[in-house]
N, CA and C atoms as a LAMMPS dump frame, in Angstrom:
ITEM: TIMESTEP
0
ITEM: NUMBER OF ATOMS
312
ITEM: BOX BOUNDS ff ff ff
-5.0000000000000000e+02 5.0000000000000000e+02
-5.0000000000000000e+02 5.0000000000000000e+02
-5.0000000000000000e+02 5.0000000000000000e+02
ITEM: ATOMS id mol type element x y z
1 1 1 N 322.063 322.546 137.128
2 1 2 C 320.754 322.062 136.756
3 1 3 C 320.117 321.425 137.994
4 2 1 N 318.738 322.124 138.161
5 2 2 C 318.256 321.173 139.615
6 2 3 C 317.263 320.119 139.033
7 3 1 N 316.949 319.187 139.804
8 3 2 C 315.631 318.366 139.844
9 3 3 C 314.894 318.137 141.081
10 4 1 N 314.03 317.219 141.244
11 4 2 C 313.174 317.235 142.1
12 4 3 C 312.431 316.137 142.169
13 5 1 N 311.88 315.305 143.064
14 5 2 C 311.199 314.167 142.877
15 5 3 C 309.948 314.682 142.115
16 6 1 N 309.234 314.615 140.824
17 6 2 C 307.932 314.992 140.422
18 6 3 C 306.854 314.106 140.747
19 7 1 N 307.481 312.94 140.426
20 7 2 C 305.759 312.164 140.459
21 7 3 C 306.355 310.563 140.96
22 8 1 N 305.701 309.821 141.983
23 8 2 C 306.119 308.321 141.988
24 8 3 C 305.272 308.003 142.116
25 9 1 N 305.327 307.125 140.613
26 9 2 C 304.517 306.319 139.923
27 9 3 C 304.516 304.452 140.961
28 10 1 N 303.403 304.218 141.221
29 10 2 C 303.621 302.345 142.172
30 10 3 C 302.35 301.779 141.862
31 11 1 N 303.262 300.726 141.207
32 11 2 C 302.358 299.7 139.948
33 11 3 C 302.152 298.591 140.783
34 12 1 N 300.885 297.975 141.152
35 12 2 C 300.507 296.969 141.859
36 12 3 C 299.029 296.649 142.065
37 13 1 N 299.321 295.041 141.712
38 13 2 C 297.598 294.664 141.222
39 13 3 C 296.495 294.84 142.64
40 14 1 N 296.993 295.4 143.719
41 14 2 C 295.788 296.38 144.479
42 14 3 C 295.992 297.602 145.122
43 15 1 N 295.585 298.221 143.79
44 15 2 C 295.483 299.823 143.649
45 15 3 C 294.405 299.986 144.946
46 16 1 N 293.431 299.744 144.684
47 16 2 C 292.228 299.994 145.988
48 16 3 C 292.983 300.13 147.351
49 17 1 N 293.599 298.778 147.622
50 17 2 C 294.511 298.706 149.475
51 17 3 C 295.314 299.77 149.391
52 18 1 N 296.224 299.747 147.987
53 18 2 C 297.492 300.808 148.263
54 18 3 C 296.832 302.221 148.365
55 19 1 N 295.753 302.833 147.648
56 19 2 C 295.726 304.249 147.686
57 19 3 C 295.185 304.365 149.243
58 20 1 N 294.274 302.908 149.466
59 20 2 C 294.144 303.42 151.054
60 20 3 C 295.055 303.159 152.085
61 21 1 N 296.062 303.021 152.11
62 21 2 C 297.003 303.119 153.038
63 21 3 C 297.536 304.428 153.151
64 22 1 N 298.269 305.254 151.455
65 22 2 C 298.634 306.074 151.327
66 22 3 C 297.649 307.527 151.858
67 23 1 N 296.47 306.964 151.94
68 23 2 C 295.462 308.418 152.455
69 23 3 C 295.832 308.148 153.724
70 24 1 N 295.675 306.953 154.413
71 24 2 C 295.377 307.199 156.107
72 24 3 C 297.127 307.798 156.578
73 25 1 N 297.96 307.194 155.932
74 25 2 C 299.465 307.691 156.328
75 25 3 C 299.692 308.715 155.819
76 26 1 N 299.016 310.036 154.701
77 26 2 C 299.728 311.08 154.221
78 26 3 C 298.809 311.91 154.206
79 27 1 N 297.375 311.204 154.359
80 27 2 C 296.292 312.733 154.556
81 27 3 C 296.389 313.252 153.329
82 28 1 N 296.172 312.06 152.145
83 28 2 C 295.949 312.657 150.963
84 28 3 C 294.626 312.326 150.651
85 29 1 N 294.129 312.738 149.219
86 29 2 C 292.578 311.971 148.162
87 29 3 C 293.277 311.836 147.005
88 30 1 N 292.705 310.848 146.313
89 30 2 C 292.92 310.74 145.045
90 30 3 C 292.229 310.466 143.97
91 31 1 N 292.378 310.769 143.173
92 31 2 C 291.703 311.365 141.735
93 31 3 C 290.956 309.423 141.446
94 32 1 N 289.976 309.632 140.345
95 32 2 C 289.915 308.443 139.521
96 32 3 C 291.022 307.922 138.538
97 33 1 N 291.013 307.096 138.183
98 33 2 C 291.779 306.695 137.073
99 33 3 C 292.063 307.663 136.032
100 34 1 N 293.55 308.059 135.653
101 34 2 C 293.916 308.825 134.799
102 34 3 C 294.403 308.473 133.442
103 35 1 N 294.035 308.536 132.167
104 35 2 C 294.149 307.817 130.785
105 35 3 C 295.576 308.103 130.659
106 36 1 N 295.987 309.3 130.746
107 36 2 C 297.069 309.721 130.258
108 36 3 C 298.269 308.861 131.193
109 37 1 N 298.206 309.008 132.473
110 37 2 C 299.214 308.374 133.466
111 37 3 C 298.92 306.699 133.575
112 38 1 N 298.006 306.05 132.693
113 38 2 C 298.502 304.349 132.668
114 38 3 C 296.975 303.787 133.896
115 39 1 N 296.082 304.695 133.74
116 39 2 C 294.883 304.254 134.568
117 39 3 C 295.178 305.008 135.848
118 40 1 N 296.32 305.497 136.078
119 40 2 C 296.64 306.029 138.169
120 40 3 C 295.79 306.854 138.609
121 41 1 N 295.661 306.282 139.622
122 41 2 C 295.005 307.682 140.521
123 41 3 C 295.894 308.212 141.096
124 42 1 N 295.641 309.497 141.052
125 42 2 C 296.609 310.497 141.318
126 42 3 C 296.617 311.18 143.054
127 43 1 N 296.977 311.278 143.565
128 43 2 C 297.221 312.438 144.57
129 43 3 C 298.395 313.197 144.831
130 44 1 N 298.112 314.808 144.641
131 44 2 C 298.724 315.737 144.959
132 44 3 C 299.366 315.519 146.484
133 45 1 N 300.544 315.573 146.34
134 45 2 C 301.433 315.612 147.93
135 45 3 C 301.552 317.274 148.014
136 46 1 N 301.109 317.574 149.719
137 46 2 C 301.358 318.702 149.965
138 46 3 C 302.756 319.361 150.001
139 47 1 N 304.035 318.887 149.853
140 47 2 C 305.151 319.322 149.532
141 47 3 C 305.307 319.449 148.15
142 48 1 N 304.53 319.145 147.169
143 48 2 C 304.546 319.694 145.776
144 48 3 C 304.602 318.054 145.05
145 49 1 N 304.388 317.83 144.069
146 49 2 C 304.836 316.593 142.941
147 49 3 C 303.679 315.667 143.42
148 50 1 N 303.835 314.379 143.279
149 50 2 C 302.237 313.434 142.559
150 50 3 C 302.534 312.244 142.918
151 51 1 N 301.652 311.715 143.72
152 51 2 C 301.729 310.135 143.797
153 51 3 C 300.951 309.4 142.959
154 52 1 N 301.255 308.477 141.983
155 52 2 C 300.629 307.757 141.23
156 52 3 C 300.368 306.637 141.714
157 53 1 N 299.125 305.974 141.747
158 53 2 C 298.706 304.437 141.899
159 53 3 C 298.212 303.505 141.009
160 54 1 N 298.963 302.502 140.276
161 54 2 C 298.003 302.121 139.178
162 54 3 C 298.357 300.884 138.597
163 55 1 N 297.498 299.903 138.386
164 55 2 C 297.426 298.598 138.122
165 55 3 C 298.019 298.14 136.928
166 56 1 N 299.623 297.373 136.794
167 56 2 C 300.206 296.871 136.126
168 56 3 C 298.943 296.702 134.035
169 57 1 N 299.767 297.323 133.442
170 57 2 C 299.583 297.567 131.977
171 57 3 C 299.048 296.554 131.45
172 58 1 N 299.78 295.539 131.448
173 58 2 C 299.861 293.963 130.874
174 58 3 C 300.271 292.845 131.765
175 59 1 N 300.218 291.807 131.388
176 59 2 C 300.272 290.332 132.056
177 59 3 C 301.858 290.144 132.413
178 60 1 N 302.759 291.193 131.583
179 60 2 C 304.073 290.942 131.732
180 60 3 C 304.819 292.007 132.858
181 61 1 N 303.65 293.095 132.841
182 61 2 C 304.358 294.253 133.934
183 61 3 C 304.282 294.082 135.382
184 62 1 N 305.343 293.824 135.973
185 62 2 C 305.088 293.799 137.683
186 62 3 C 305.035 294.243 138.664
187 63 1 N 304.548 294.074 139.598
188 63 2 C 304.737 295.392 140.687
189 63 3 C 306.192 295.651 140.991
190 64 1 N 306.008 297.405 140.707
191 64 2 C 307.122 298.419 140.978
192 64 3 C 307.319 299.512 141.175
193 65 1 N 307.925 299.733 142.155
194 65 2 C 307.763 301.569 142.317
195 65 3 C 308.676 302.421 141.478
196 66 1 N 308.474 303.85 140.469
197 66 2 C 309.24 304.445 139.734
198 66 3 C 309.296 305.681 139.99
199 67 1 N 310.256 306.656 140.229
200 67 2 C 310.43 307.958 140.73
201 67 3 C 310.617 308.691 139.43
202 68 1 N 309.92 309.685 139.219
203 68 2 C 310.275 310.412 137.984
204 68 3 C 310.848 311.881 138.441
205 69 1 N 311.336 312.448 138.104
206 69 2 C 312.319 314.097 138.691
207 69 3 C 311.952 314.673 136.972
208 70 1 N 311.948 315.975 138.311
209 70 2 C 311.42 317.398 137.119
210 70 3 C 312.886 317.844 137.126
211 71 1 N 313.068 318.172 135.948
212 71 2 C 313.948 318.836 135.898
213 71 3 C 314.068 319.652 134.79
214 72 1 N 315.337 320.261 134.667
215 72 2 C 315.206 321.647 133.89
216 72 3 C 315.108 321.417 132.821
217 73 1 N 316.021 320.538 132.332
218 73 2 C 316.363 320.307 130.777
219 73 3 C 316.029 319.422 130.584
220 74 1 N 314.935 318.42 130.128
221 74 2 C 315.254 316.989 129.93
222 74 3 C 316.175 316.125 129.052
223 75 1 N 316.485 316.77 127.828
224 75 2 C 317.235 316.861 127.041
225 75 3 C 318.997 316.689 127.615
226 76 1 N 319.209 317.55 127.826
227 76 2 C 320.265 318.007 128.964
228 76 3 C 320.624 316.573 129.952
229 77 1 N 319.076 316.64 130.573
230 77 2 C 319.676 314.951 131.609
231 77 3 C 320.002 314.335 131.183
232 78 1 N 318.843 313.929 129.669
233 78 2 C 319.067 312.621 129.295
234 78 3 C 320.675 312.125 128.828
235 79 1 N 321.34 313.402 127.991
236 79 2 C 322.722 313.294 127.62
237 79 3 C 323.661 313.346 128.56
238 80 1 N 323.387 313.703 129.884
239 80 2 C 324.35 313.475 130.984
240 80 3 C 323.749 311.798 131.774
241 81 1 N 322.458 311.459 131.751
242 81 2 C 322.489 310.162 131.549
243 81 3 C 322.6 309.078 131.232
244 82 1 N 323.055 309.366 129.841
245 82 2 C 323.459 308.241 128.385
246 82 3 C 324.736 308.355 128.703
247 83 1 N 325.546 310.064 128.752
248 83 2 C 326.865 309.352 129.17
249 83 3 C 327.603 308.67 130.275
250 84 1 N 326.464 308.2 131.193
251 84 2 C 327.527 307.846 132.23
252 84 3 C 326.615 306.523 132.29
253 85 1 N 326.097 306.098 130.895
254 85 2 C 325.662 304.43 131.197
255 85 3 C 324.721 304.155 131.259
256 86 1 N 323.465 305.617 131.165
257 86 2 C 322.134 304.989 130.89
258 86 3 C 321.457 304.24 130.086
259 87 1 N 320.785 303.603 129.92
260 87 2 C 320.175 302.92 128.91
261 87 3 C 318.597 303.337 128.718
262 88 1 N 318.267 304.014 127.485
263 88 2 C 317.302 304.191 127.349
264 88 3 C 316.001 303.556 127.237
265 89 1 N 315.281 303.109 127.922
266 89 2 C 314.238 302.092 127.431
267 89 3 C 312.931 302.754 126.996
268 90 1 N 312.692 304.234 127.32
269 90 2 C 311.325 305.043 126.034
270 90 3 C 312.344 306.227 126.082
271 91 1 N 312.33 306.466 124.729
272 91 2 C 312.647 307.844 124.711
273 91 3 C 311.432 308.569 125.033
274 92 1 N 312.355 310.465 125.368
275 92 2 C 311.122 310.982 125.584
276 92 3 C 309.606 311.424 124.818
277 93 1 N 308.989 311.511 125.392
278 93 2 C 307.289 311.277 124.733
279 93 3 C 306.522 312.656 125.702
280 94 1 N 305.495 313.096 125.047
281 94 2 C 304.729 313.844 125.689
282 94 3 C 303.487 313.609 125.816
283 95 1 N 303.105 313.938 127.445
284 95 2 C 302.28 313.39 128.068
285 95 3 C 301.172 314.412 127.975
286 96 1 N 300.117 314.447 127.151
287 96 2 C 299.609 315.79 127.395
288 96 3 C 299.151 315.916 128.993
289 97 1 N 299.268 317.168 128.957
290 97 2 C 298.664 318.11 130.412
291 97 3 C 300.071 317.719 131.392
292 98 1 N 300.699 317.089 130.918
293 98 2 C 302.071 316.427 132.091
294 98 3 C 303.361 316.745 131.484
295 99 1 N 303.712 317.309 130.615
296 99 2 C 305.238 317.556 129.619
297 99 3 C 305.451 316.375 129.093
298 100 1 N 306.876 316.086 129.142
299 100 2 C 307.81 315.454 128.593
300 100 3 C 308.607 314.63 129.611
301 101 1 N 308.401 313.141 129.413
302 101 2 C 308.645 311.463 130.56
303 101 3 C 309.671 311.311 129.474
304 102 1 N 310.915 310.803 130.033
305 102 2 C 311.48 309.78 129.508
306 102 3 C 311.426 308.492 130.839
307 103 1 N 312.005 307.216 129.962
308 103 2 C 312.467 306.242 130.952
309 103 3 C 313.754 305.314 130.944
310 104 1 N 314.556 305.026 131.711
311 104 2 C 315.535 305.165 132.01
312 104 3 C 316.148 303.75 131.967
């Protein structure tokens, strides 16, 4: 089974500074705020998968960076992740236009 880095998601109350750092260092653009991805702006990385930028949910969420991987089965991971000690904190959910996130 392969995976792949898909999308890293980095939660921090200045989205504005961070996406502009990430353009001048990666020679990316990024989208407006996305409903589905938690407000992020998005930019496509030219090696394939998604950088997300986007301002903590609630008063309790803090800045953090989260790597999400595509992979084949999600199903499949998740049970080779539970058995070796994962702890589930969302099961998986579907994102329209984006598949199927779990979190870990």
């Amino acid at each position: 089974m392969s995976s792949k880095l898909h999308y890293l998601e980095v939660v921090t109350p200045e989205v504005s500074s961070v996406c502009k750092t990430y353009i001048a260092s990666l020679n990316v653009s990024f989208s407006g705020p996305v409903t589905e991805l938690g407000g992020a702006r998005i930019a496509e990385l030219p090696e394939g998968g998604m950088l997300g930028i986007r301002p903590p949910m609630h008063d309790a969420e803090e800045a953090t960076t989260r790597p999400y991987y595509l992979v084949d089965d999600i199903d499949a991971a998740l049970e080779r992740a539970s058995a070796q000690g994962a702890l589930v904190a969302v099961p998986p959910i579907e994102i329209p236009g984006y598949g199927r996130s779990v979190g870990l």
